[in-house]
C-alpha positions as CSV (number, residue, x, y, z in Angstrom):
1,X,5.6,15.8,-16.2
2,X,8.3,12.9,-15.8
3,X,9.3,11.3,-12.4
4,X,12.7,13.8,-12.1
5,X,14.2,13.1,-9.2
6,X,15.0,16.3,-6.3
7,X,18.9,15.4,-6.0
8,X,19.1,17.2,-2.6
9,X,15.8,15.6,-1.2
10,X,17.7,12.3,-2.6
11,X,20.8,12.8,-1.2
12,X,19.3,13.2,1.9
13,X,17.5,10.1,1.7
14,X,20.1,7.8,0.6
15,X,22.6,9.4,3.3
16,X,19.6,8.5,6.3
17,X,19.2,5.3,4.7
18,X,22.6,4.3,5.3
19,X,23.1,5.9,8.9
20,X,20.2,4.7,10.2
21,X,20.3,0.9,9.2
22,X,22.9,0.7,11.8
23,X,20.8,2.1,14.7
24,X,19.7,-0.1,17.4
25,X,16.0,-0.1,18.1
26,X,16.3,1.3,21.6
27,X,17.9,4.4,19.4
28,X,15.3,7.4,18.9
29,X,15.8,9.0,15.0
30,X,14.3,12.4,15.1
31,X,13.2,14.1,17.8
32,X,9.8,13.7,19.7
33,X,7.6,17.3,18.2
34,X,6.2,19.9,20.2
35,X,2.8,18.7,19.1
36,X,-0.3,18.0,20.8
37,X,-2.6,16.6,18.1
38,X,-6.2,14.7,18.8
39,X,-5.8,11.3,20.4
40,X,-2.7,10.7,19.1
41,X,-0.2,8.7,21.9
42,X,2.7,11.7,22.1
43,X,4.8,8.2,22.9
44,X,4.4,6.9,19.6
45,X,5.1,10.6,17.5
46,X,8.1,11.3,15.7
47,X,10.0,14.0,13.9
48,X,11.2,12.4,10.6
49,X,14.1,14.8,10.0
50,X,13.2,16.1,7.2
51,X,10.4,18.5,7.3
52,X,7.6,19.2,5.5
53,X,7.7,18.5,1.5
54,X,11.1,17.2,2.1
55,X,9.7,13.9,0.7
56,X,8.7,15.4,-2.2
57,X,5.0,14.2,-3.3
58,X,4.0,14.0,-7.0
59,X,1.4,15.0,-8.6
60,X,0.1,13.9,-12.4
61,X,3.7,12.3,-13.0
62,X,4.1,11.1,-16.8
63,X,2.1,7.7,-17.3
64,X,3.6,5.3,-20.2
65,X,2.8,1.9,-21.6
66,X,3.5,-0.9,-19.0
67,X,5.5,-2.5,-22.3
68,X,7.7,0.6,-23.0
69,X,10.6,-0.6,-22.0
70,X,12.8,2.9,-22.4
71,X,10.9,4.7,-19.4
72,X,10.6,1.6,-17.0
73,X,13.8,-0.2,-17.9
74,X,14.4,1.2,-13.6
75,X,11.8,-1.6,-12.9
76,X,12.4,-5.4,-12.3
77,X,10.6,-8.0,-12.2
78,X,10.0,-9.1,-8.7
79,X,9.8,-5.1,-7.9
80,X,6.3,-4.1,-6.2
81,X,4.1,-2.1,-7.7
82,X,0.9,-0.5,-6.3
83,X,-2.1,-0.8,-9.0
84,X,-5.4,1.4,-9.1
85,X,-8.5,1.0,-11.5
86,X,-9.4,4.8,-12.4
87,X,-12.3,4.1,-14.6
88,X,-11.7,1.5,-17.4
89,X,-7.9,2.3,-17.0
90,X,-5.2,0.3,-14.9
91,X,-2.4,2.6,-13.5
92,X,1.1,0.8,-11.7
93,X,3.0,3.2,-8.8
94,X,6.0,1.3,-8.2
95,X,7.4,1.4,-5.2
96,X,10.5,2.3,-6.7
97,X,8.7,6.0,-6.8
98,X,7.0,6.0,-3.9
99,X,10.3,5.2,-1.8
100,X,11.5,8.6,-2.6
101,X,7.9,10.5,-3.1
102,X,5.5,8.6,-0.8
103,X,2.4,10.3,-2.1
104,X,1.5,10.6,-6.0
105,X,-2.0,12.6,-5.9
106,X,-3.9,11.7,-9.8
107,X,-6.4,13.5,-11.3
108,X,-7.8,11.5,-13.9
109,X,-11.1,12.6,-15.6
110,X,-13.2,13.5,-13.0
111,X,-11.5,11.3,-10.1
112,X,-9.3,12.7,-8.0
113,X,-7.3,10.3,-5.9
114,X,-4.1,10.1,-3.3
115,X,-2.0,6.6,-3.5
116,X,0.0,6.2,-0.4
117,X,2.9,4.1,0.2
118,X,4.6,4.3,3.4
119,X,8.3,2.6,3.5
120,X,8.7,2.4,7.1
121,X,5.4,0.5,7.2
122,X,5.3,-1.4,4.1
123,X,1.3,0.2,3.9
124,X,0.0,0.7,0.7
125,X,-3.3,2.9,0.3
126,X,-5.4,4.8,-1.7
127,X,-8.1,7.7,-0.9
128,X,-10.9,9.7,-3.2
129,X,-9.3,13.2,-2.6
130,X,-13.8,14.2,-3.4
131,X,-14.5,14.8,0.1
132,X,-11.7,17.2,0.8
133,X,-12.6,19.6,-2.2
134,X,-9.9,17.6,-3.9
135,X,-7.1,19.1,-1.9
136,X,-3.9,17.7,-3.0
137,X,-1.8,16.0,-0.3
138,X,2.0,16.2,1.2
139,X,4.6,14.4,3.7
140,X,4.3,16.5,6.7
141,X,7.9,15.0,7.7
142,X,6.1,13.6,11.4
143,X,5.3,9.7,11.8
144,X,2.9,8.4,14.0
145,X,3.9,4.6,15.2
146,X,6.6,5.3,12.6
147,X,4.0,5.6,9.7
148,X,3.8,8.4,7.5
149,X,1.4,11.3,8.3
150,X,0.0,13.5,5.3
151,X,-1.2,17.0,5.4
152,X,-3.5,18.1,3.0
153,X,-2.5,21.6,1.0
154,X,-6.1,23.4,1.5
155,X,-6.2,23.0,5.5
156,X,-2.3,23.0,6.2
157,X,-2.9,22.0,10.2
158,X,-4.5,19.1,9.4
159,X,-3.0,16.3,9.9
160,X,-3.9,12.8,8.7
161,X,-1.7,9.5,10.1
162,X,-1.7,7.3,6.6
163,X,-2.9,4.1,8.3
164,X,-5.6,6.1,10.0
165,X,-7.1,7.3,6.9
166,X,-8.5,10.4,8.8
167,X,-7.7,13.6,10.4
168,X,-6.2,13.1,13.8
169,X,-6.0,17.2,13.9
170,X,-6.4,20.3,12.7
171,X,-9.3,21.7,11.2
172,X,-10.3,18.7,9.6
173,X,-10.1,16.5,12.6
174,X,-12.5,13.3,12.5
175,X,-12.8,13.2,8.9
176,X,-12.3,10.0,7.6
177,X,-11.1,9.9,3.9
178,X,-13.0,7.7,1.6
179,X,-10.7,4.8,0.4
180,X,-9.7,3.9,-3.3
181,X,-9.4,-0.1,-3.9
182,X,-5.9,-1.4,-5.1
183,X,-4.2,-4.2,-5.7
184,X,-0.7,-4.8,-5.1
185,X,2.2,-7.3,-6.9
186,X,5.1,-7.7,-8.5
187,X,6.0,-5.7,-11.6
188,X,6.3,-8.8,-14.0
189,X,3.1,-10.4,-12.8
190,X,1.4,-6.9,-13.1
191,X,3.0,-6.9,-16.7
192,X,1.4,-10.7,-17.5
193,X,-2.1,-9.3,-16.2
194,X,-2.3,-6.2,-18.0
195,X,-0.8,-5.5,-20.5
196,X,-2.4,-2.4,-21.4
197,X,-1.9,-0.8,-18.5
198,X,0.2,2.5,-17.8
199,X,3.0,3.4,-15.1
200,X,5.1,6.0,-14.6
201,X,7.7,7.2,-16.6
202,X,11.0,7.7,-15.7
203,X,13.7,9.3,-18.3
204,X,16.9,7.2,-19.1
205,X,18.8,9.9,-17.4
206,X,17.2,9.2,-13.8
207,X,16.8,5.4,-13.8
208,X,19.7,4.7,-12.0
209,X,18.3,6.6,-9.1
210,X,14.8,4.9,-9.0
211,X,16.7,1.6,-9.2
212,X,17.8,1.6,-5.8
213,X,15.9,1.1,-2.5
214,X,17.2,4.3,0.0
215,X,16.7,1.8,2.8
216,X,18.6,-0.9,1.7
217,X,17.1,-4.1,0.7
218,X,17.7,-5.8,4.2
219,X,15.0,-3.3,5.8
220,X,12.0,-5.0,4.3
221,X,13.5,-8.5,5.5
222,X,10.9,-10.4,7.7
223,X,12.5,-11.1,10.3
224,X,14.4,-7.3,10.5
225,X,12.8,-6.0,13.5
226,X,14.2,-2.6,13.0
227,X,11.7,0.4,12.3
228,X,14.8,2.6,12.1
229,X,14.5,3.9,16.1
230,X,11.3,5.3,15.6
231,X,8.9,4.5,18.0
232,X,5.9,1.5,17.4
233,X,4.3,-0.8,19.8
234,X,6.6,-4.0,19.3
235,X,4.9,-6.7,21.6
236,X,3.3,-8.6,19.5
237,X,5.4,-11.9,18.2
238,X,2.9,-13.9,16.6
239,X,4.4,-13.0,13.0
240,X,7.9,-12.0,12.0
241,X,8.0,-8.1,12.4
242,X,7.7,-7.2,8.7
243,X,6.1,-9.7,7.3
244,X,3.5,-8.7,4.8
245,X,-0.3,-8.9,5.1
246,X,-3.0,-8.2,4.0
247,X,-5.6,-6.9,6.7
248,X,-9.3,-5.7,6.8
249,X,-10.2,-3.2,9.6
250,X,-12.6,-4.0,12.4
251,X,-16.4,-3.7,11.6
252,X,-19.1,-2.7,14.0
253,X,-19.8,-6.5,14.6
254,X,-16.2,-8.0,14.8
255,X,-12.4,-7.6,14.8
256,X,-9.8,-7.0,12.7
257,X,-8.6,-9.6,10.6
258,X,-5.2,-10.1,8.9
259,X,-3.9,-12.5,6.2
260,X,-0.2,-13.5,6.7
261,X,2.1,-13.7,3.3
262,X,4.0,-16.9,4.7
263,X,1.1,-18.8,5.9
264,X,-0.2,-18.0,2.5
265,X,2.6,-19.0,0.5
266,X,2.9,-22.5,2.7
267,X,-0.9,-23.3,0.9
268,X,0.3,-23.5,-2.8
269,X,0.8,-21.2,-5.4
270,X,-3.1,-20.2,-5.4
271,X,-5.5,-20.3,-2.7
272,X,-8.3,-18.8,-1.8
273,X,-10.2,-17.7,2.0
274,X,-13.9,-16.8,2.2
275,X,-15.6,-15.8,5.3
276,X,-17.8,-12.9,6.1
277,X,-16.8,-9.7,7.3
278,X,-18.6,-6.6,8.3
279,X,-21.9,-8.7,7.8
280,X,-21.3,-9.7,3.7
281,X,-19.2,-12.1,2.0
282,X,-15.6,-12.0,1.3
283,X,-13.1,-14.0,-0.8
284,X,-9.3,-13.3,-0.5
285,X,-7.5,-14.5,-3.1
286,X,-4.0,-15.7,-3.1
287,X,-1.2,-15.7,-6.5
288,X,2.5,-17.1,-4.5
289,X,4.3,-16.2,-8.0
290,X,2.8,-13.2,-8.0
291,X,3.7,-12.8,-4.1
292,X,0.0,-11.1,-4.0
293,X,-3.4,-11.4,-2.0
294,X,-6.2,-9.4,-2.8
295,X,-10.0,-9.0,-1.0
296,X,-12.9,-8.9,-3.1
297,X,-16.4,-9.1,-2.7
298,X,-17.5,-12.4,-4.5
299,X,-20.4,-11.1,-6.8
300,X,-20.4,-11.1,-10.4
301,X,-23.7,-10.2,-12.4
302,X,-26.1,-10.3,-9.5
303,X,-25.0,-13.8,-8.4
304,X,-22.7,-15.2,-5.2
305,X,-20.0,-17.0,-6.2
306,X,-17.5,-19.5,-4.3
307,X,-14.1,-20.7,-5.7
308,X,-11.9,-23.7,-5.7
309,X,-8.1,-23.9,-6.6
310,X,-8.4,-26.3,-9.8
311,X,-4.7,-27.4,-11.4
312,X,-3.3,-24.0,-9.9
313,X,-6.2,-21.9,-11.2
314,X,-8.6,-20.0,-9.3
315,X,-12.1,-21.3,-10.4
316,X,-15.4,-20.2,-9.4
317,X,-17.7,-23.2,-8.7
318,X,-20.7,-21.7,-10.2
319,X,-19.4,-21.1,-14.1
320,X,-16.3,-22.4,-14.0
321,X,-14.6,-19.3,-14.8
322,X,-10.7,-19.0,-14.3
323,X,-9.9,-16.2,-12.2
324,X,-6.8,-13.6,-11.5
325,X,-5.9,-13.0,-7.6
326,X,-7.1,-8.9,-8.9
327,X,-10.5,-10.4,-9.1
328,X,-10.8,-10.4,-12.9
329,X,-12.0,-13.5,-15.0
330,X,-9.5,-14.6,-17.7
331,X,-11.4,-17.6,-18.8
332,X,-14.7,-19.2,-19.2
333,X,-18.3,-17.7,-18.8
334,X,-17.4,-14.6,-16.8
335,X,-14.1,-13.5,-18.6
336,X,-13.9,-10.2,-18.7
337,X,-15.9,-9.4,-15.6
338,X,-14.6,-8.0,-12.6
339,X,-15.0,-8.6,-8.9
340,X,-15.5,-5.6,-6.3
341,X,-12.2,-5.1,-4.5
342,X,-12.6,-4.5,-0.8
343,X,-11.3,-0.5,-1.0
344,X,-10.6,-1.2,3.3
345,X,-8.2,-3.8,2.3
346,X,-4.8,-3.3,2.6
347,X,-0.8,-4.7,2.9
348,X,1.4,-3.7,5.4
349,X,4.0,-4.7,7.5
350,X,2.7,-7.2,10.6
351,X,4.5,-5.0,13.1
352,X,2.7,-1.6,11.6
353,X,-0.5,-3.4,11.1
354,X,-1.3,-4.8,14.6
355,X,0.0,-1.4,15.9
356,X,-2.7,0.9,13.7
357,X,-5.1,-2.4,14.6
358,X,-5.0,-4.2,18.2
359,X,-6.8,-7.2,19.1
360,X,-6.2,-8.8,15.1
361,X,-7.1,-12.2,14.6
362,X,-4.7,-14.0,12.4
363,X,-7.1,-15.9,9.9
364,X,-4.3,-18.5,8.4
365,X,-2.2,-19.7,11.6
């Protein structure tokens, strides 16, 4: 099917867009739920408002050419889009639909897969719906730390905080979805690197709709310290409350580590971190046009590789391949071959991230 649009659901949203960006932060939207659910802080749990399935989430919306320009003439160019590698195919989830749908669950082939985008958090992620008997997923309607928490539509009392990427309760407490990698960007630099990608389709009729942010562009301002009233540990300054990042979760041997947009974008228009993590090797690569870091494993054909930003390129030192910030060489040796992304990886909001993840070291100050 095509992305069509649930006017109530979207009424509603655009109507709480509005009356909410006026709310101060001391100001409590929804209401705190008669809910007692794992180890979840009851402080830090919300109602949303709108019950469950109000969001409405997709599932198998129409895919089109990335180049069709009469289903994604809704999309500019310095929109975000969400991409996922399902086999040898490339599929963009702009955050045009996920603002008004949050979840799109895909069944492609034999893979079935959640994408995630949660617009109070800015936090982007993907999950193999395998392990859950491929169980399609919802909006419950309840945040936790004012991210969205999914229930999944075979075990209805389970409940699964997004940033979490497990059950907090329910019958499926404790298990931990396995993650999808993804990369994230801006549509026209998405365009520029693959051009034979899909996304979805939206019908001429409904653009207008999926043109608009329901939370107003100023929410997604850095320095907006607004989360809309609803409640999220706040006391950690060391980053402008939404700024972007791009984190990796704690290992067993260290602590979470987070890659600040800004601090990125000060180091030139490509750049590139490596370190190790969890015990193994890790490059983070860096595209400032793009507005887009990504974490990748840095092994191609067997071999380690290490990089160096060459005239605005990202090279690899061993072959001297040109590489993309999604990990895939364009040039040289290696083109064609692509790097491992990190499925743990993810953006999100400073604010939301250091709240899911305490004690995160900042690796570019």
């Amino acid at each position: 099917m095509r992305c069509n649009p649930d006017t109530t659901n979207l009424g509603w949203i655009l109507v709480l867009a509005g009356g909410l960006a006026s709310c101060s932060d001391s100001e409590l939207v929804g209401t705190l739920p008669d809910l007692s659910c794992g180890d979840l802080d009851p402080a830090f749990l919300a109602d949303g408002g709108v019950g469950r399935d109000g969001i409405p989430a997709l599932t198998n919306p129409t895919f089109v050419p990335s180049l069709h320009e009469s289903e994604t003439g809704y999309l500019r160019g310095s929109d975000r889009v969400i991409g996922v590698r399902v086999g040898d195919e490339w599929l963009a989830i702009p955050h045009n639909i996920m603002y008004r749908h949050e979840i799109v669950n895909l069944d492609r082939g034999t893979q079935a897969i959640a994408v995630t985008y949660c617009p109070l958090t800015g936090s982007a992620l993907a999950f193999d719906r395998g392990s859950v008997g491929s169980a399609e997923f919802g909006v419950s309607g309840l945040l936790y730390q004012a991210n969205l928490i999914m229930y999944d539509r075979q075990s209805d009392d389970s409940l699964w905080p997004q940033m979490r990427g497990a059950a907090a309760c329910g019958p499926r407490a404790g298990h931990e979805l396995v993650r999808h990698p993804l990369v994230e960007m801006s549509w026209q630099g998405w365009k520029e690197l693959f051009p034979g990608s899909s996304v979805i389709g939206v019908s001429l009729f409904d653009q207008d709709a999926y043109s608009v942010n329901p939370y107003g562009n100023a929410y997604e301002h850095p320095n907006n310290p607004s989360y809309l009233g609803f409640p999220i540990p706040n006391d950690d300054d060391r980053r402008q409350p939404k700024e972007r990042v791009l984190g990796l979760p704690a290992q067993a041997d260290g602590s979470p580590v987070a890659f600040p947009f800004h601090a990125m974008e000060a180091r030139g228009e490509k750049w590139v971190a490596e370190f190790d993590h969890g015990g193994a090797p890790v490059a983070v690569l860096w595209d400032r046009t793009l507005f887009a870091a990504v974490a990748v494993r840095p092994v191609a054909q067997g071999r380690h590789l290490t990089f160096r930003v060459e005239d605005d390129e990202i090279v690899d030192n061993e072959t001297g391949s040109w590489w993309s910030v999604a990990g895939v060489a364009t040039q040289g040796p290696l083109a064609g071959e692509s790097l491992e992304i990190i499925p743990e990886a993810y953006v999100a909001f400073w604010l939301a991230w250091v709240a899911f993840h305490p004690g995160t070291e900042l690796f570019v100050e």
